[in-house]
N, C-alpha and C positions, 0 to 999 in steps of 0.2 A: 463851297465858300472857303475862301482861306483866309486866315486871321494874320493880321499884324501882329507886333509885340506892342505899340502904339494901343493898338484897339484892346487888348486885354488889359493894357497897364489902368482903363479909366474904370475896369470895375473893382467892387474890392471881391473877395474871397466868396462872403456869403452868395454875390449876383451871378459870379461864373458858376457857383453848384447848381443856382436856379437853371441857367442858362444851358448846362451841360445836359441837364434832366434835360432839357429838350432839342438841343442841338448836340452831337458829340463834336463839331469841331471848334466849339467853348473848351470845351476837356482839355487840348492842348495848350489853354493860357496857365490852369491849373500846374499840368504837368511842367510847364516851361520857368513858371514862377516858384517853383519847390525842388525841381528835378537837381540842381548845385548842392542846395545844402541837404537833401534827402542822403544825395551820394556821397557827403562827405561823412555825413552819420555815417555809415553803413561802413566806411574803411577807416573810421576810427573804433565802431566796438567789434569790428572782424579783422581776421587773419585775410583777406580777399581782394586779387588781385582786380584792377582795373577793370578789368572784361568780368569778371565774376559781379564786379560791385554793380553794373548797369545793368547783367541778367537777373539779381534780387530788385534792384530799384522796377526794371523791367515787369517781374510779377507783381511787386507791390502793386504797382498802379495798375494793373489788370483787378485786382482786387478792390482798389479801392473806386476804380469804376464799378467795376459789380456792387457793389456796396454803398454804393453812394445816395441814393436814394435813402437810406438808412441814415445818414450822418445827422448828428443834433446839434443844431446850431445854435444852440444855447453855450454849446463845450467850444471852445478853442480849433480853427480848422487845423494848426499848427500840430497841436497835440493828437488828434483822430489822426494826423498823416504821419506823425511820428510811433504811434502808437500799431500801425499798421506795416511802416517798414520797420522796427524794429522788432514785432514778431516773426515778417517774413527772413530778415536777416540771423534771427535766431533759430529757426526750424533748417534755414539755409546752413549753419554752420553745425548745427545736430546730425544733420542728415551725410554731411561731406568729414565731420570728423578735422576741423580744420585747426584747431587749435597745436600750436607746435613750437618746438624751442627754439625755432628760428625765425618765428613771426614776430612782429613789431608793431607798437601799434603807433598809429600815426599823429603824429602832434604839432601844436605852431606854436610859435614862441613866445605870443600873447599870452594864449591860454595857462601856457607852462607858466611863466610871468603871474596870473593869476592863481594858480594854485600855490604857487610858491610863496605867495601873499598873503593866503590865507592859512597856511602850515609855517608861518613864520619859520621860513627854510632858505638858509642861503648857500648852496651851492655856487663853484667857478659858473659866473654869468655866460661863459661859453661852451660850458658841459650841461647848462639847464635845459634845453630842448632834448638833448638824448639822456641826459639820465631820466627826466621826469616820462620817460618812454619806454625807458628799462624797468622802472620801478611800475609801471602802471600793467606791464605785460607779463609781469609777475605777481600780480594780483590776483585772486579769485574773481572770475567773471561777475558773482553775484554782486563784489563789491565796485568793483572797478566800474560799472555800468552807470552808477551814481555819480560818478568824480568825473567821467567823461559828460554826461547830460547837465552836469552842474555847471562845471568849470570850462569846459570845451565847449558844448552847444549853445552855453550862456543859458539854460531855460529855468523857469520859477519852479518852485517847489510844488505850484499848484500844476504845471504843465508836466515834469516828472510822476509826479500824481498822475493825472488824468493819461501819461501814454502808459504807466508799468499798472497802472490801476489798483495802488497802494492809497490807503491814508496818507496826508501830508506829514502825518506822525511818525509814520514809520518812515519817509520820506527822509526826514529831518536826523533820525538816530540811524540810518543805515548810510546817510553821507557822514555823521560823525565817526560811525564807525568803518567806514573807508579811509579816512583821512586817517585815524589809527593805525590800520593796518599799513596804508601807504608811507606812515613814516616809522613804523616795525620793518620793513624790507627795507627801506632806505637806510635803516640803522644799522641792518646785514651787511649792506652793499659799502656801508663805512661812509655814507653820506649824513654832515651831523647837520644840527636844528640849533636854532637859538633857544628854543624852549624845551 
């Protein structure tokens, strides 16, 4: 049987897990309706080129079919498949040693725009995509991981919650304390703040 993108668009999320469990070429609406923004995760909190980012996406969803039958759908399907590729993207980048002084991390102007919003920071409006990429890639992974799923993925603090599988609490004080350290570098870098 092969599936439309038409036929997958009429279920929601919960109906293609059911339907997956029983048919695997359901599994492809899943994969089709997440596979974009999964991989744009994936080369915003890694150093990973193009072909790298689709052989982590690649295993993820090997995993998360294996797994699927596990998932609770009480939680967020959003959150369980972020929380899945974002472990694999991290053992992926453990294991390859990918971190380095000439990696970059990837950013849109929106987002920059939003964070910049929220750091009451104004930067030349046509240096704010790349410095808000210089300053983030200078960051500790631990903190930086916050400011990208906040600010960049757009996700709630209960969906950051539920994929790094923290309290919302600690949630809440390790973006505050990203946003500090992010404008402690930015203050290196001679980038100033209105506040």
């Amino acid at each position: 049987m092969v599936l439309k993108k038409e036929n997958c668009d009429k279920f929601d999320d919960d109906e293609i897990i059911k339907r997956s469990l029983e048919n695997l070429d359901y599994f492809k609406c899943l994969y089709e309706r997440y596979k974009q923004k999964l991989k744009h995760y994936i080369k915003r909190i890694s150093f990973t080129s193009e072909e790298e980012a689709d052989d982590i996406l690649q295993e993820a969803f090997i995993k998360i079919w294996k797994n699927l039958h596990e998932y609770d759908s009480s939680l967020k399907l959003s959150s369980w498949l972020y929380r899945i590729v974002h472990n694999e993207t991290i053992s992926y980048i453990r294991a390859k040693h990918a971190y380095g002084k000439n990696n970059t991390i990837e950013t849109d102007s929106q987002s920059a725009l939003l964070l910049q919003a929220e750091l009451d920071w104004e930067p030349d409006p046509e240096d704010i995509h790349s410095l808000t990429g210089k300053v983030l890639n200078k960051m500790p992974y631990k903190y930086r991981q916050f400011l990208i799923m906040k600010f960049f993925e757009k996700l709630s603090y209960e969906e950051i919650s539920d994929i790094l599988k923290l309290p919302e609490g600690t949630v809440a004080t390790r973006i505050n304390r990203a946003k500090k350290i992010f404008r402690k570098i930015a203050a290196k870098e001679h980038i100033s703040f209105n506040r």
